[in-house]
N, C-alpha and C positions, 0 to 999 in steps of 0.2 A: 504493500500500500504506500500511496505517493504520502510523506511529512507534511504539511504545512506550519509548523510551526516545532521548533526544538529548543527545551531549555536545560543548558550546561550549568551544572555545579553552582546554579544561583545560591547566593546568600544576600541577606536586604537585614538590614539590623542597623542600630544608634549607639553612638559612642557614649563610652560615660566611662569616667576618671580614668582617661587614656587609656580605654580597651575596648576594642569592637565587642559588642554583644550581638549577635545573632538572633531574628528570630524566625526568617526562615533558614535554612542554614545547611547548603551543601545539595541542593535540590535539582535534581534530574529527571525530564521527561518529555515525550513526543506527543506530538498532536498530530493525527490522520486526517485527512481529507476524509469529510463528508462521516464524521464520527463525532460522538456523543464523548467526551471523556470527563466522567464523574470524580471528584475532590470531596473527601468526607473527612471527619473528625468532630471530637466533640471543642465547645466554645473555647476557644485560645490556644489553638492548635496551629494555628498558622494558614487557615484558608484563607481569609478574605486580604492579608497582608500580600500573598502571591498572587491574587487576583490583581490588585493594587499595581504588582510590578509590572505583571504582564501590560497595564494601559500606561506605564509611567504615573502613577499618580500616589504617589509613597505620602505620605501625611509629614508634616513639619519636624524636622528632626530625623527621621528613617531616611538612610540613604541605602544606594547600592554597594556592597563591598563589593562583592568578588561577583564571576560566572558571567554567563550571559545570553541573551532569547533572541535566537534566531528563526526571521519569517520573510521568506522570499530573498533569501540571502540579504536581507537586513539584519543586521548585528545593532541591537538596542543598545549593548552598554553606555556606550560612548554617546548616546542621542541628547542632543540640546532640547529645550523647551519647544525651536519651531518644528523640529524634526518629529516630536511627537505627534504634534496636530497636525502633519499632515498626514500620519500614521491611525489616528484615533478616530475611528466612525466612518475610514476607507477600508484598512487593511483589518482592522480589530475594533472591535462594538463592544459596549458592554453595558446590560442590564444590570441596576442595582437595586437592594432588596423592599429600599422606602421608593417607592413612586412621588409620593408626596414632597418629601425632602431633595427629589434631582431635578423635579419638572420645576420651574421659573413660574412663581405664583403671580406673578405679574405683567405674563406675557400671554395671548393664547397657543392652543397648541397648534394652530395652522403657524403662526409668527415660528414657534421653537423647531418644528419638521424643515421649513424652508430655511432655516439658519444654517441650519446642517446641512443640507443640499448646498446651497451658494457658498461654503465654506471650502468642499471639498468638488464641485464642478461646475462648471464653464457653462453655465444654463442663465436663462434669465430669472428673474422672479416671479412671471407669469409662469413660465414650465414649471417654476418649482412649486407652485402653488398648484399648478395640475398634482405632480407627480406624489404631494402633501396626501392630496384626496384618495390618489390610487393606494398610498400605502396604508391607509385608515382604511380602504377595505380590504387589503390583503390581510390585515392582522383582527378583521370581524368585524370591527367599529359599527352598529347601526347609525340610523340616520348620519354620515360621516361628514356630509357640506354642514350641518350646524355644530357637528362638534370640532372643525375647524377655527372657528370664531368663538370656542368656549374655553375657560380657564380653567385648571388644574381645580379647582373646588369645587367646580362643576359636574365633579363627572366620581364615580364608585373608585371602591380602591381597585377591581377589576379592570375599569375601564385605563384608569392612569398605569397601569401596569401593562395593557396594552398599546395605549400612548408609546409607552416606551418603549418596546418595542420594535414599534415604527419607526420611530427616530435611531435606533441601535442600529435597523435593515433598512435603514433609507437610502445609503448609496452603496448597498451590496455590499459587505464586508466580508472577506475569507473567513474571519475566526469570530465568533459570536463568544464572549465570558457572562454568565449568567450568574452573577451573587446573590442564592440565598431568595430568586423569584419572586416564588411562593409562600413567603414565610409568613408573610400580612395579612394572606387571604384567608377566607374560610375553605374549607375543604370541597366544596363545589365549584369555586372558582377555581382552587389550584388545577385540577383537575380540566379545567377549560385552558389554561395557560399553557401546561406541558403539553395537551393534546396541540394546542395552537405552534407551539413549539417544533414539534415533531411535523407538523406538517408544513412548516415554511421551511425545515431544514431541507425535507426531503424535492420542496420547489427549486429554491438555492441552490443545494449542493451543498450547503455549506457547514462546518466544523465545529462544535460548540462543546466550551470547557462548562461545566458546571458545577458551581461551587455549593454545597451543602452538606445537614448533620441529620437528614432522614434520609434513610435508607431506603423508607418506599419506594421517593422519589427515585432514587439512583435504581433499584429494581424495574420501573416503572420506564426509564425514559437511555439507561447509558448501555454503552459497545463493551466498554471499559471501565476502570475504577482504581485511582489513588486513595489511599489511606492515606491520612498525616497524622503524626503524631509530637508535640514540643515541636513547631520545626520541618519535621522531617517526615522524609515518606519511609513510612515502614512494610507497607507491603503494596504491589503492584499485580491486577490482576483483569483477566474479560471477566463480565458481571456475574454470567454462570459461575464460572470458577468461584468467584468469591462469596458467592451464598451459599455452594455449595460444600465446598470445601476451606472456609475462611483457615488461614495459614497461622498469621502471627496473634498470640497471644493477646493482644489489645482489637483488633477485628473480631476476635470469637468474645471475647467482651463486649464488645459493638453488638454484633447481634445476638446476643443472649438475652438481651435486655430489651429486646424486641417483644411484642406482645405475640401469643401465639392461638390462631383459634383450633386448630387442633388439638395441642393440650393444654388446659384450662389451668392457669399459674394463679395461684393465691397471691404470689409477688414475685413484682419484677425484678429482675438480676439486676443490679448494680455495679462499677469498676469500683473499689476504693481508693481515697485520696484524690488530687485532685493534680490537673497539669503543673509542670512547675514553671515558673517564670521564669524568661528568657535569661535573668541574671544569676539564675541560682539554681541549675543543671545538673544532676546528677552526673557523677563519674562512669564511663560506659554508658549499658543502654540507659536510655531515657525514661523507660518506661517500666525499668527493672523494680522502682520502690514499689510499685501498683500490680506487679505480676505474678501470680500465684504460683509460676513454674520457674523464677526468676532462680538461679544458682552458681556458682563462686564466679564462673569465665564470665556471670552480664557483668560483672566491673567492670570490661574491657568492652571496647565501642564493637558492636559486631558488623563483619561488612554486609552485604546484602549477595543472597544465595538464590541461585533459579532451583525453581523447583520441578518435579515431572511434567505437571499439568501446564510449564510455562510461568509459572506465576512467579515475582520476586520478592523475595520475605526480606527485613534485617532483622533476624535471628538466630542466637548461634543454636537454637533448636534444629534447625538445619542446616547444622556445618558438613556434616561428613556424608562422604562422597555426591557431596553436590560443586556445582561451579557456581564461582563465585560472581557475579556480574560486575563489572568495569564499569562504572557510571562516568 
């Protein structure tokens, strides 16, 4: 399958008292054409901080250390502030999880769709106020010519989530990063969203990372599936594989904790403790203090192992006679 997107040995972390901290940290991964690739963990894991990287938009203080994402033989490290916009909402789009807090309260949403168009092509503002309309019904919008002329308050958290959307696929973007979607809606909309999802992907063609801590979703809608964990990716795997055979110790944690209607749980499974903070890391694995299988070699950093089924663990649970993967 053809790449469209690869990231090397990223780490994104803030200084503090002369020592980089990390908090994503050492991170490796492909992106396929015309695929779904799911990013799970639970809260302070380090997904939304790599979503982050991936658009250039690191929050004040977070810089880039080391690594670097390559897309169409663009090499990001080195990219200035104009190199990004002209990279952001052409080459990579990105859905974030408040509609409310991205869309400009102040603006309508025909005005914010054609911003975006004029920003990144050579149209006038009549085509782009056609092309405004066309993508309000690609992405379902009813009555779409009044909701052109209507403000972000106007309109469901549904709808503004569809808004965006449109504005994410307004000038056809390779890499679609969705943070966290559905997280605001009720359960009848999410479910309108990823179907809406899945069916512009498969119009496009096009690629989309998405970032989330439900699992349904990820069952529901991805090819593939990163785990992170502190950081890091601890296991790598297709979604089959990973429901089926979840590898590294903190995934069989993940879904254990799932509700299950087959066999009826009086209570739900739990991980103990809780992630640790970018500044105050455990020695070796990361995830050794919380691991029920944890023993004397997690002190030492394990590197990460292919496993039969293809899947990549970082566990020395599966050291022997496996290959080690070269990230």
């Amino acid at each position: 399958m053809t790449n469209v997107m690869e990231v090397k040995n990223l780490r994104v972390g803030i200084r503090h008292d002369d020592e980089d901290i990390a908090i994503v940290n050492d991170v490796s991964f492909h992106l396929n054409k015309a695929e779904t690739l799911g990013i799970v963990g639970e809260s302070g894991c380090g997904k939304s901080m790599m979503s982050l990287s991936l658009m250039g938009l690191l929050p004040a203080g977070v810089r880039w250390q080391s690594g670097d994402i390559v897309v169409d033989d663009l090499q990001f490290k080195n990219f200035k502030t104009r190199d990004w916009r002209n990279v952001r909402g052409k080459k990579v789009s990105m859905i974030f999880q408040e509609p409310m807090s991205s869309l400009n309260p102040v603006h309508t949403i025909g005005n914010q769709i054609v911003e975006m168009l004029l920003s990144h092509e050579d149209i006038s503002k009549k085509v782009a106020r056609v092309r405004a309309l066309e993508m309000l019904k690609l992405v379902g919008i009813p009555r779409p010519e009044n909701v052109l002329k209507e403000y972000p308050f106007q309109l469901s958290g549904g709808m503004r989530q569809r808004v965006m959307i449109a504005i994410a696929l307004a000038c056809n973007p390779e890499i679609l990063i969705a943070d966290e979607p559905t997280t605001a809606l009720d359960v009848t909309i999410q479910a309108q969203i990823l179907e809406l999802m899945k069916d512009i992907q498969k119009k496009l063609k096009m690629s989309i990372v998405l970032i989330t801590h439900d699992l349904g979703v990820v069952a529901e809608v991805c090819d593939r599936v990163i785990v992170m964990y502190a950081g890091e990716i601890v296991e790598e795997a297709n979604v089959v594989s990973l429901f089926d055979s979840p590898k590294h110790p903190y995934t069989q944690g993940l879904m254990e904790s799932l509700p299950d209607i087959d066999n009826e749980k009086e209570y739900l499974s739990s991980i103990p403790g809780i992630v640790p903070s970018p500044g105050n890391m455990p020695k070796g694995c990361r995830f050794a203090p919380r691991c029920p299988m944890a023993h004397e070699r997690c002190h030492i950093e394990p590197p990460t192992f292919k496993t039969e089924d293809g899947s990549n663990v970082k566990c020395w649970l599966y050291s022997e006679d496996r290959e080690e993967v070269k990230l």
